[in-house]
C-alpha positions as semicolon CSV with decimal commas, in nm:
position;residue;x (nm);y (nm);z (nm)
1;X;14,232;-0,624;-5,303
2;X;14,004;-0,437;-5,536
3;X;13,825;-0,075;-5,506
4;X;14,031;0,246;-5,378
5;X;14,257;0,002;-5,190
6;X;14,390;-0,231;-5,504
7;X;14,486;0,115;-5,683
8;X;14,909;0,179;-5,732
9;X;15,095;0,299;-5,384
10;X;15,208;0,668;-5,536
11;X;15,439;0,694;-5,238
12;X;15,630;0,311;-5,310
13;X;15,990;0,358;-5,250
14;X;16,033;0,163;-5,520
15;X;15,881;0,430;-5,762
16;X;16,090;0,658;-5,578
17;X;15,870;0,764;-5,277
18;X;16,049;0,946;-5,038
19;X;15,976;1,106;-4,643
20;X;16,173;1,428;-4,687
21;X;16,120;1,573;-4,361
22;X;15,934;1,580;-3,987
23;X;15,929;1,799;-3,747
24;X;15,999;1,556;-3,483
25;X;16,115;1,176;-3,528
26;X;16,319;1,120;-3,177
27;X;16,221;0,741;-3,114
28;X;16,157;0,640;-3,468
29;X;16,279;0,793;-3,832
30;X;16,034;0,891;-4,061
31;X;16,189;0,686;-4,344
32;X;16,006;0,369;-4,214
33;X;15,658;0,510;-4,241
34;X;15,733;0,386;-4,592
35;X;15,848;0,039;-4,590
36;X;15,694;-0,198;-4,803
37;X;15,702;-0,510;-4,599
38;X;15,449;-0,560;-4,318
39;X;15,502;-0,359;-3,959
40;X;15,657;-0,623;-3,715
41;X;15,724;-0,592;-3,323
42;X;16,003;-0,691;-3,132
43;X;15,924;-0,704;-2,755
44;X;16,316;-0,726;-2,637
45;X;16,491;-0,436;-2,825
46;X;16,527;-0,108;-2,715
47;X;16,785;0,175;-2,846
48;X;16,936;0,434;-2,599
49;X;16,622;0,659;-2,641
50;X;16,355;0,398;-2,602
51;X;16,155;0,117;-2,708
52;X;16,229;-0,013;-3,090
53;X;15,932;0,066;-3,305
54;X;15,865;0,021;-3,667
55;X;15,773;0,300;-3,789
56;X;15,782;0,675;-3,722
57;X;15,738;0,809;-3,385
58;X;15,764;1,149;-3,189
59;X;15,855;1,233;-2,835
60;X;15,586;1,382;-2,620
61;X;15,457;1,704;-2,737
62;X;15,467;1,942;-2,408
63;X;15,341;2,249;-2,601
64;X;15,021;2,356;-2,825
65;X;15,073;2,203;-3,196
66;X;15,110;1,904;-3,350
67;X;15,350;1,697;-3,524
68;X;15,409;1,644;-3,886
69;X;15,564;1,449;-4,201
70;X;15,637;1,548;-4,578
71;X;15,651;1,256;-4,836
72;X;15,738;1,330;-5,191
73;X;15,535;1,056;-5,387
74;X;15,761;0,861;-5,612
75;X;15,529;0,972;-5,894
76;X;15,310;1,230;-5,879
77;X;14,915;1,118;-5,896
78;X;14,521;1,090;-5,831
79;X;14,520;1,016;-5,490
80;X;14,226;0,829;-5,398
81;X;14,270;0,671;-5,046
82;X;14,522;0,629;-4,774
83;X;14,614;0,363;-4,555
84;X;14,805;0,492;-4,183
85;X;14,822;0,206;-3,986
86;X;14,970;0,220;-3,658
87;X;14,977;-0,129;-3,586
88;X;15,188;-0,236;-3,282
89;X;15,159;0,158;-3,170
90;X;14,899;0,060;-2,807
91;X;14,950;0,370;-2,585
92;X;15,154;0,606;-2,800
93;X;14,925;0,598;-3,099
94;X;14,795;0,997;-3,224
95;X;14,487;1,063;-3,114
96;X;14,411;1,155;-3,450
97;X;14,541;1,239;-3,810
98;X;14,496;1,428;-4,114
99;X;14,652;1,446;-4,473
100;X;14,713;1,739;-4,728
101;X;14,825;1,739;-5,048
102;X;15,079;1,954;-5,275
103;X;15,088;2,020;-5,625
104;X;15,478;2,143;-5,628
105;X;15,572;2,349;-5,934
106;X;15,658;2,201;-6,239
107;X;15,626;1,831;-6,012
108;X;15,969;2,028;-5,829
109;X;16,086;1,967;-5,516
110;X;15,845;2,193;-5,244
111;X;16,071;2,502;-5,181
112;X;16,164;2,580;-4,781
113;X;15,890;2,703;-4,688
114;X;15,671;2,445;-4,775
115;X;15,925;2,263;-4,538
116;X;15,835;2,477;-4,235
117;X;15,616;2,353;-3,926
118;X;15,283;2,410;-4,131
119;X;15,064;2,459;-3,831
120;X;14,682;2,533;-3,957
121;X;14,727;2,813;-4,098
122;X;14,843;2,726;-4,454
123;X;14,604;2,517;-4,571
124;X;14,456;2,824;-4,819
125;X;14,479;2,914;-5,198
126;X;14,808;3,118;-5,078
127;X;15,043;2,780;-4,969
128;X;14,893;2,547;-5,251
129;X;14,821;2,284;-4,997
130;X;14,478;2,147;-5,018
131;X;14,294;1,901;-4,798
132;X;14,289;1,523;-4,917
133;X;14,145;1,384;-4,568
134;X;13,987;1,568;-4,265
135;X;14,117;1,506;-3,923
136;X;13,991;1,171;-3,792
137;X;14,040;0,935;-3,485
138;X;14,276;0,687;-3,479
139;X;14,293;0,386;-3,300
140;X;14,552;0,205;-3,110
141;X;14,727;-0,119;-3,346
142;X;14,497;-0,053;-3,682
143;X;14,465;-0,017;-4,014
144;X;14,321;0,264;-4,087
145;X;14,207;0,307;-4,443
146;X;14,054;0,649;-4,521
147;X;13,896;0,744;-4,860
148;X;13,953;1,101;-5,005
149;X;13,623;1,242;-5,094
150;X;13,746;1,514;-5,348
151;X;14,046;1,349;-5,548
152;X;14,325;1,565;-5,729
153;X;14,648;1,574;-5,849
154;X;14,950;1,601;-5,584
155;X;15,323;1,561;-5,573
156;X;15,351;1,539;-5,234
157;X;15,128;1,491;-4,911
158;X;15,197;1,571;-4,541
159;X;15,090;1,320;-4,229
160;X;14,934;1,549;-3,972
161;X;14,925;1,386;-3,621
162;X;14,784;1,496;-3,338
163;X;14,939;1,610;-3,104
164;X;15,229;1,331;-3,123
165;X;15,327;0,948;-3,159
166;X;15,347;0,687;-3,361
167;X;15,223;0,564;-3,697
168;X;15,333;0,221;-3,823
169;X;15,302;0,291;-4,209
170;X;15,172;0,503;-4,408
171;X;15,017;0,410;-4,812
172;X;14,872;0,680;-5,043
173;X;14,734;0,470;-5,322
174;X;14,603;0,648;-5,634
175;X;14,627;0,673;-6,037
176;X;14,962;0,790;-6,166
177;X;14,936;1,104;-6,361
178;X;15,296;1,243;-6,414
179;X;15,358;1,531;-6,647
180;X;15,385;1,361;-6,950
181;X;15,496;1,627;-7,188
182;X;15,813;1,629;-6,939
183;X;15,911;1,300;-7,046
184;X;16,014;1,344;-7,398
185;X;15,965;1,532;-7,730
186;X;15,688;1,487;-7,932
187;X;15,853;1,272;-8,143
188;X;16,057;0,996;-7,867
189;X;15,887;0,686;-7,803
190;X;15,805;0,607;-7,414
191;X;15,696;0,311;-7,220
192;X;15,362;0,397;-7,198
193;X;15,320;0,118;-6,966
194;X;15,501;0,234;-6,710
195;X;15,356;0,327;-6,367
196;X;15,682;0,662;-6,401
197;X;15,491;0,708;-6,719
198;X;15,109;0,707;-6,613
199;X;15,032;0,375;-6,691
200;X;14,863;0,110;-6,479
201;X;14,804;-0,264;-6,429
202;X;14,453;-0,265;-6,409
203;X;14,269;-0,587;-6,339
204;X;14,414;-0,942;-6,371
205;X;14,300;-1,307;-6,351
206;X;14,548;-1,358;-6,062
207;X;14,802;-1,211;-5,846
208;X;14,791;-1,505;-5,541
209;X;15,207;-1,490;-5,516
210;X;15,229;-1,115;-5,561
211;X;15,084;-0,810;-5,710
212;X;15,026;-0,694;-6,073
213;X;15,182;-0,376;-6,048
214;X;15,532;-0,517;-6,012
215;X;15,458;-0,531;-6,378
216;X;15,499;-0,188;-6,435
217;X;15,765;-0,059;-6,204
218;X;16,060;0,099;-6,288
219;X;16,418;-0,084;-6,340
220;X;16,462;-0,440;-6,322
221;X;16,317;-0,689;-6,043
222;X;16,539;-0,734;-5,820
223;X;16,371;-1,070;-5,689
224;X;16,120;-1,324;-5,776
225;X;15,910;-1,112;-5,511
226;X;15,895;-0,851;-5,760
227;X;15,752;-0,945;-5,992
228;X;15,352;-1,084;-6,058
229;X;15,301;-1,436;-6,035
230;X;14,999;-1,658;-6,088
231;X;14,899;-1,962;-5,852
232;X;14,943;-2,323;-6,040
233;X;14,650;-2,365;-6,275
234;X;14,504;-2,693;-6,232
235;X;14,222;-2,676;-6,494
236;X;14,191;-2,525;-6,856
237;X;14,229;-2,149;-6,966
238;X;14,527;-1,905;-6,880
239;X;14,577;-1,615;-6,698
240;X;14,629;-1,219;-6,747
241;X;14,683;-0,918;-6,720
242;X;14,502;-0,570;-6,815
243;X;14,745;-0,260;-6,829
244;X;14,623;0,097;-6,940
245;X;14,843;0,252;-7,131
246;X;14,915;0,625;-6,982
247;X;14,770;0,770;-7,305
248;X;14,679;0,668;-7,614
249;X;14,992;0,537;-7,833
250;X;15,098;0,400;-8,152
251;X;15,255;0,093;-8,055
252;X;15,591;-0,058;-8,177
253;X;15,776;-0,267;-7,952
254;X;15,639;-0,482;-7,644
255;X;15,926;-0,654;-7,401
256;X;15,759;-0,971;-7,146
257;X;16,067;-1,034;-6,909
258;X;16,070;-1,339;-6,678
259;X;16,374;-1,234;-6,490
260;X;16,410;-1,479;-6,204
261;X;16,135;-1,705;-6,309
262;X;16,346;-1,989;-6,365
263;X;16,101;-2,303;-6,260
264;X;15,758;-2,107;-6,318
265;X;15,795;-1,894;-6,582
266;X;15,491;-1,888;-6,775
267;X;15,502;-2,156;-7,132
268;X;15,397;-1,891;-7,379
269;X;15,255;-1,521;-7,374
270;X;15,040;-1,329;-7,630
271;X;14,975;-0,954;-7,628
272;X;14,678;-0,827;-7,706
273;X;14,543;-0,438;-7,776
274;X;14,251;-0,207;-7,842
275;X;14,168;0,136;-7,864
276;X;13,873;0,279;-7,617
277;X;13,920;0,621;-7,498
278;X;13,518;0,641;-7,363
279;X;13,674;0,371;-7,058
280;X;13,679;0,492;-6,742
281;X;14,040;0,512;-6,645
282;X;14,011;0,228;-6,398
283;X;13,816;-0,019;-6,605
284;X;13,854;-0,277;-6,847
285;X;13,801;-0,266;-7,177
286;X;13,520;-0,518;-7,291
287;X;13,574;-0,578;-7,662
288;X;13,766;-0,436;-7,965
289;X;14,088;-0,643;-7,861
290;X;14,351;-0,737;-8,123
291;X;14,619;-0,944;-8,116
292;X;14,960;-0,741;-8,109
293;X;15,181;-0,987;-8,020
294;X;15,104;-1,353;-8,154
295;X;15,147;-1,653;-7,890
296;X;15,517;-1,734;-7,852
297;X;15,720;-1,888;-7,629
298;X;15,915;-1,772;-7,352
299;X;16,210;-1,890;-7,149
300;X;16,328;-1,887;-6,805
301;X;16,524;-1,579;-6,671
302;X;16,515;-1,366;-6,978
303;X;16,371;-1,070;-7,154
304;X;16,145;-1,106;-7,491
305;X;16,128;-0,855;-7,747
306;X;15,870;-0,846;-7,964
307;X;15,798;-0,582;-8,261
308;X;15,448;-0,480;-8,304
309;X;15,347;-0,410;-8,695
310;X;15,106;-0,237;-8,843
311;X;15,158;0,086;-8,613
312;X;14,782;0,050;-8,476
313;X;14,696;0,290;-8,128
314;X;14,620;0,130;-7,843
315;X;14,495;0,247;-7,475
316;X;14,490;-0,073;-7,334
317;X;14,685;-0,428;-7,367
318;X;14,636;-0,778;-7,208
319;X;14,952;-0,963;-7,179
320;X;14,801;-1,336;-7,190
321;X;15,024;-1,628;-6,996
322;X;14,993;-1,927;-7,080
323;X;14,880;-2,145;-6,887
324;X;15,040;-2,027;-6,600
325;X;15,333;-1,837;-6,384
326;X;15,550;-1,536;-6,331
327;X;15,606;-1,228;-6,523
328;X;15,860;-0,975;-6,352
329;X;15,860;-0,668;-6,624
330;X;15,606;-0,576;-6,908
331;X;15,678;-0,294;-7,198
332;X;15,504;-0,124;-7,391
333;X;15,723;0,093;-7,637
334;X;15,558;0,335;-7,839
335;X;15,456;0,727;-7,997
336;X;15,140;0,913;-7,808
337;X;14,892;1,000;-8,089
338;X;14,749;1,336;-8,167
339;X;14,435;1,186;-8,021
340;X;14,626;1,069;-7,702
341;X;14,799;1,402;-7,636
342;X;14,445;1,586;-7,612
343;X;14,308;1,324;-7,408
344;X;14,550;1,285;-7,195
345;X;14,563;1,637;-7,181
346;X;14,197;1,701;-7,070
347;X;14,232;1,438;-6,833
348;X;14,524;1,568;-6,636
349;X;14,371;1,952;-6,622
350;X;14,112;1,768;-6,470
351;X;14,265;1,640;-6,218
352;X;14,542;1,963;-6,125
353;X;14,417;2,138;-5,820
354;X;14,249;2,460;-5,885
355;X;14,569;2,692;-5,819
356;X;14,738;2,484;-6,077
357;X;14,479;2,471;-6,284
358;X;14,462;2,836;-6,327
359;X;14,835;2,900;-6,367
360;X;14,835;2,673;-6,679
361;X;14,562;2,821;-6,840
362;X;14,698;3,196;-6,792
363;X;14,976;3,072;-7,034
364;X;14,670;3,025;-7,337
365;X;14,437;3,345;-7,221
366;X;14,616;3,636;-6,957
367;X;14,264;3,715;-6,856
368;X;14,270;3,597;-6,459
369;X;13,880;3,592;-6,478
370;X;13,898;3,371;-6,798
371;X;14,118;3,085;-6,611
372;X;13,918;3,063;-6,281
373;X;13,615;3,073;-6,525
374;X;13,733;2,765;-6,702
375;X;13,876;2,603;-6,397
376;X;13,584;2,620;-6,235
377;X;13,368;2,482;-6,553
378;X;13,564;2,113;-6,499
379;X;13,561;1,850;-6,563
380;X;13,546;1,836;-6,906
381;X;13,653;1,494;-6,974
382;X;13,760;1,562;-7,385
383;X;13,955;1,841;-7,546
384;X;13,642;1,933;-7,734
385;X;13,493;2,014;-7,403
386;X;13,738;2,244;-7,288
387;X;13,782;2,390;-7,616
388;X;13,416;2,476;-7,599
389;X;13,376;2,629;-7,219
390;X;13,671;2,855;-7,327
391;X;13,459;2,993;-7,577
392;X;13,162;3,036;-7,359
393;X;13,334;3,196;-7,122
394;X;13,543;3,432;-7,295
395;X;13,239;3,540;-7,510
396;X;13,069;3,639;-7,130
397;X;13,364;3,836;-7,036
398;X;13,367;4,227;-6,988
399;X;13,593;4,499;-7,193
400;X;13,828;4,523;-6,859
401;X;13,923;4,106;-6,838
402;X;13,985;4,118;-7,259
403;X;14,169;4,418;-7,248
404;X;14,400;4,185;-6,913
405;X;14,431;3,907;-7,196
406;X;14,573;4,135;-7,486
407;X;14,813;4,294;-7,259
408;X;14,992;3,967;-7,208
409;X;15,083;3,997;-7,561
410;X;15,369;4,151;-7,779
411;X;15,366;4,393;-8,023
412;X;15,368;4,204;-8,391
413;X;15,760;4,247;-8,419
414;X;15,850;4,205;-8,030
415;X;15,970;3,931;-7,870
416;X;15,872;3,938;-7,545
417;X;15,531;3,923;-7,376
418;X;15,431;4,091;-7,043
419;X;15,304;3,828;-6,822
420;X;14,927;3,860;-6,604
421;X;15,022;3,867;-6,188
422;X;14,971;3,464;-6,147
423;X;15,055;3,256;-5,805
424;X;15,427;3,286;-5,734
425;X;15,537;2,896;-5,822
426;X;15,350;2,768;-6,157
427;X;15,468;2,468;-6,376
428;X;15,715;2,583;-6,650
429;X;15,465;2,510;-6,890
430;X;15,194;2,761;-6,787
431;X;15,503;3,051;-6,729
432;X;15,489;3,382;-6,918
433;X;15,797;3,175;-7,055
434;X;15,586;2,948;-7,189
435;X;15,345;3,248;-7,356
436;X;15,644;3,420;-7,433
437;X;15,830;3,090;-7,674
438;X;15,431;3,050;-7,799
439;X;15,440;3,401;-7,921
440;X;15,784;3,417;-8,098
441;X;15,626;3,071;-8,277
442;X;15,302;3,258;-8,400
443;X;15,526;3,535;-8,494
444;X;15,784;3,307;-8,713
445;X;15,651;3,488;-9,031
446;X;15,767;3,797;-8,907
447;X;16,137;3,705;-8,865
448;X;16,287;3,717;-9,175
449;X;16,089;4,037;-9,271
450;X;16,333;4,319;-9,379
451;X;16,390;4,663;-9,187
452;X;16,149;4,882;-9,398
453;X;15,868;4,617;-9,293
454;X;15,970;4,605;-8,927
455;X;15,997;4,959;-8,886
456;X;15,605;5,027;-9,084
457;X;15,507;4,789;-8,816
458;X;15,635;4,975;-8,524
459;X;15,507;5,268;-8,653
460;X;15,138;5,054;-8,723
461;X;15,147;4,916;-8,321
462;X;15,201;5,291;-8,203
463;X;14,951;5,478;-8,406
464;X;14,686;5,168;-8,335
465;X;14,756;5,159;-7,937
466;X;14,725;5,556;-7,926
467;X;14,353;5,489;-8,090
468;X;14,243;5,196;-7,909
469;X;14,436;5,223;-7,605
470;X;14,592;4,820;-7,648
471;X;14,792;4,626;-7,825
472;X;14,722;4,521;-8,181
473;X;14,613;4,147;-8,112
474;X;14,581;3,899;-8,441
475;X;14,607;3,567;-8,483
476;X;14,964;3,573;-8,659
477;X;15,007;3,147;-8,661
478;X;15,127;3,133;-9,053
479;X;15,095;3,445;-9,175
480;X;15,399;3,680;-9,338
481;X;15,518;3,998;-9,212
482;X;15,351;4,203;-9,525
483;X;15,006;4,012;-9,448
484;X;15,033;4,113;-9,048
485;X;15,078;4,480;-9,190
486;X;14,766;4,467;-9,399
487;X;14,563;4,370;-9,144
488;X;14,689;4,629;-8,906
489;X;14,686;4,921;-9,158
490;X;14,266;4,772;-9,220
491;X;14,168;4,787;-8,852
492;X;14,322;5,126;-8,811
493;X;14,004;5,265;-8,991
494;X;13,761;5,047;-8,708
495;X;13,592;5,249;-8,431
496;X;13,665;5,121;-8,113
497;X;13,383;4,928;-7,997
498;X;13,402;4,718;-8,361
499;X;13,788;4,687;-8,341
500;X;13,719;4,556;-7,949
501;X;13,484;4,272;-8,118
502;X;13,763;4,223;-8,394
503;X;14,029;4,197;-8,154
504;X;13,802;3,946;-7,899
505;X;13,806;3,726;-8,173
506;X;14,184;3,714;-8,254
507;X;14,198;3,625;-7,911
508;X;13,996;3,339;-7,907
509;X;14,154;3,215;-8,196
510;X;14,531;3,241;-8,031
511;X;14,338;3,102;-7,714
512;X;14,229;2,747;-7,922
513;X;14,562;2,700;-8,082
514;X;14,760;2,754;-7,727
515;X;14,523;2,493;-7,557
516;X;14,656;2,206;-7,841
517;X;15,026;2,340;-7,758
518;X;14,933;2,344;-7,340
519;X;14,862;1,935;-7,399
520;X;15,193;1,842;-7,574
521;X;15,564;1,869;-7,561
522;X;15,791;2,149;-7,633
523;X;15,788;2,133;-8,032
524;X;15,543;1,918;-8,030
525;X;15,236;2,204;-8,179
C-alpha cells in the first residue's frame, strides 16, 4: 500500500486510539469501528436486539438529524485520508457520511460540549471543529477510501452518518505530529523514532508478512504479528527500512529488538543516518547516509543495544537486515538540535488549524490582527520564514493593533501580564500563562534590583504611560535593572509619534525571541 493509504492509522488502538462517544450505538458499540483485524460476518448469531454485526451500528432514526461518533486519535496528526468501510453492512448501510476534525486544547481531552449531539451547526471558527471530508455517498459492503483535500492538525475526528446505520470500520491514516515540547525538557533524550513521538516508518524494501510501522509503535510486541517481517530472500542483497526521525536529533543510542523472532530473525542489522531537512516529510532521503551502527549480529528473541558515537544529527535512519526476516521494535534514542526544534517548530504551526494557530501566536505578539496576519501568511516551511512574515506584517500594522500588543505586557518591575481576548480553550503554551512566565524571564535582570531602583521605576512606568498613553515596552532579555531605567528615563524626552516607532521596534524584537521560545520546551529558550 503506498500513497495517502500506506500513511500511519492515527486512530490505531494500539497507539491509543479510542471511540469516546455516539449518540446512538443500540445494535453495535462504537468501540469496534476501530478494530484492527479485518470486518467478518457471521450469518447465524444474533443478540437479543438483533442481528450480530461487526462494527458500529444505530437503530432507525425516526426524527430529523443524524447520527454521530467521536474518536480521540491515539496520537494526534496530519490527517490525510480516511478509510469507512461498511463491509457486510447491505441494507442498513448510511446513505452517506462525513468527517470533522478537532484540535482539542493543549492535545486535552474535548470538554462536554464538544461531546454534545453536534448537529450542523458547529462546524464554525466558534466550536474549533473544521471539515476534513464533505458529505459523500456510501455504498452498501465497501471500502470507502476518501482523501482530505485541505490537511491539518487534529486530535480527534467525528464520523457523521446520515441519517443512521452501520459502518464496518473506520481508519484515519495521516503523519503523526504530537506536541513535542510536551514530551520532555529541553535537555531529556526521546525516541525520536517513535510514531507517540512524531516519527514514521517511511518506505521499506518489504513488508509481505506485516507492516513497517509495527516498527515504531509503542510498548513491546505482543506477537510475531506485530512486528515487520520480510518474505524469504532467495537472491542477493538485503532488506530495509526508512524511518524519519520526528525532528532533527543528535543521536546516541539505537535498540533493534527481535522479540518473538525466534526462527526468522534477521542474521545481522546495520543502522545507517543522514541529515536532510529540505525532504519532504514523506520521502526518502537519496544520499548523505552514514553508517551509525556498524553490521552486527543479532539473536533470536532479544533486544540489541547499540551506542551511537560521534553525537552526529540525523533526520532520517535505515535499519539494514541482513539478508532477511523480522524486526518487532526499532529505537532511536537521542537530543532534538537547535536546528530540529525550529524546524520542527515551523512545521507543526503549519499544520495547526487556523484557530490554533492564532492562539499560539497571541502568546509572542497580543496584537489579534498580527496573529491572523501571520496565520494566514502559511506555510512557511522554515523558522526563517516565519520569522520574516512577522516582520512584514507587524511593520504594516496601524497605531490601534501595536498599541493591543504592548498592552499584553507588564510594567518593567511587574509580574504579571494582561492577556489579549483569545478563543476560550488554547494550548498551554500559547496562554497569557505562557506570556506571562516569558515576561518574568526577560525581566530576570530586574529581580535582584534593590527598593530605591524598583520604586524609580514605578515612578518611570507612571510618568511615561501618562505621556504616551501605554506601557513602557523594551526589549529587557539580559539587561540589569539600572540599564532598564536608563532607557526609560531617555525615551521620556521622545514625542509621541518617535517614541511609537521606538516602542514598535522593542516589540518586534520581544516578538523574534518569543517565536524561538514558542518552538521548544519549557526552559528550553
Amino acid at each position: 500500500m503506498s500513497g495517502t493509504w500506506g500513511l500511519l492509522d492515527l486512530a490505531a488502538g494500539r497507539l491509543g486510539g479510542m471511540a469516546l462517544a455516539a449518540n446512538d450505538e443500540f445494535f453495535a458499540p462504537k468501540d469496534r469501528l476501530l478494530e484492527p483485524a479485518a470486518p467478518v460476518f457471521l450469518p447465524d448469531r444474533y443478540t437479543d436486539r438483533g442481528k450480530w454485526m461487526d462494527g458500529w451500528e444505530t437503530r432507525r432514526r425516526r426524527e430529523p438529524g443524524h447520527d454521530w461518533c467521536l474518536v480521540r486519535l491515539g496520537v494526534p496528526g496530519v490527517v490525510h485520508g480516511v478509510v469507512v468501510d461498511t463491509a457486510h453492512f447491505k441494507g442498513n448501510q448510511p446513505q452517506a457520511c462525513s468527517l470533522d476534525g478537532l484540535a482539542a486544547a493543549g492535545d486535552a481531552p474535548p470538554s462536554g460540549a464538544v461531546l454534545a449531539d453536534p448537529g450542523l451547526a458547529d462546524r464554525d471558527a466558534e466550536s474549533g471543529w473544521v471539515e476534513l471530508v464533505p458529505r459523500t455517498e456510501l455504498q452498501p459492503d465497501t471500502e470507502h477510501r476518501l482523501p482530505v483535500a485541505h490537511p491539518v492538525r487534529v486530535t480527534h475526528v467525528r464520523l457523521n452518518i446520515y441519517p443512521d446505520g452501520g459502518v464496518a470500520r473506520l481508519r484515519v491514516h495521516g503523519e503523526p505530529l504530537p506536541d513535542l515540547r510536551a514530551l520532555a525538557g529541553p535537555e531529556a533524550r526521546l525516541d525520536l523514532a517513535a510514531a507517540t513521538s512524531g516519527g514514521e516508518a517511511v518506505d521499506c524494501s518489504d513488508m509481505f508478512f506485516s507492516s513497517r510501522h509495527n516498527l515504531v509503535m509503542p510498548g513491546d510486541a505482543a506477537t510475531m504479528g506485530e512486528g515487520w517481517e520480510t518474505r524469504r530472500r532467495r537472491g542477493p542483497g538485503h532488506d530495509w527500512v526508512v524511518v524519519r526521525l520526528a525532528a532533527e536529533a543528535s543521536l546516541e543510542r539505537v535498540e533493534v529488538a527481535t522479540t518473538h523472532f525466534k526462527g526468522n530473525h534477521p542474521e545481522g542489522c546495520e543502522v545507517e543516518a543522514c541529515s536532510a531537512p529540505a525532504t519532504g516529510r514523506r520521502d526518502t532521503p537519496a544520499g548523505g547516509w552514514w553508517t551509525a551502527v556498524p553490521r552486527s549480529q543479532v539473536g533470536p528473541h532479544a533486544t540489541h543495544a547499540f551506542p551511537v558515537a560521534g553525537g552526529r544529527a540525523a533526520t532520517h535512519v535505515r535499519l539494514n537486515i541482513h539478508p532477511d526476516g523480522g524486526v518487532s521494535r526499532l529505537r532511536v534514542l537521542g537530543r532534538v538540535t537547535d536546528d530540529g526544534w525550529r524546524r520542527w517548530g515551523a512545521s507543526w504551526l503549519d499544520a495547526l488549524p487556523a484557530r490554533q494557530a492564532e492562539a499560539e501566536l497571541l502568546a509572542c505578539c497580543g496584537s489579534r490582527a498580527w496573529a491572523a496576519r501571520v496565520t494566514a501568511a502559511r506555510p512557511f516551511g522554515d523558522a526563517d520564514a516565519l520569522a520574516a512574515a512577522a516582520d512584514e506584517v507587524w511593520a504594516r500594522l496601524g497605531p490601534d493593533d501595536r498599541l493591543e500588543a504592548f498592552a499584553a505586557h507588564p510594567r518593567i518591575g511587574e509580574r504579571a501580564a494582561a492577556a489579549p481576548d483569545a478563543p476560550a480553550e488554547r494550548p498551554a503554551a500559547s496562554s497569557a500563562l505562557a506570556a506571562s512566565t516569558w515576561s518574568a524571564g526577560e525581566q530576570a535582570g530586574v529581580a535582584e534590583a534593590d527598593q530605591a531602583t524598583l520604586a524609580e521605576l514605578a515612578a518611570g512606568n507612571k510618568a511615561y504611560e501618562e505621556r504616551f498613553g501605554h506601557v513602557f515596552l523594551v526589549c529587557a532579555t539580559g539587561r540589569s535593572a539600572g540599564e532598564l531605567l536608563a532607557a526609560l528615563r531617555r525615551r521620556l524626552g521622545n514625542d509621541p509619534a518617535t517614541e511609537l516607532r521606538v516602542a514598535a521596534e522593542e516589540q518586534r524584537k520581544i516578538t523574534r525571541l518569543r517565536l524561538e521560545k514558542l518552538f521548544r520546551p519549557e526552559g528550553g529558550a
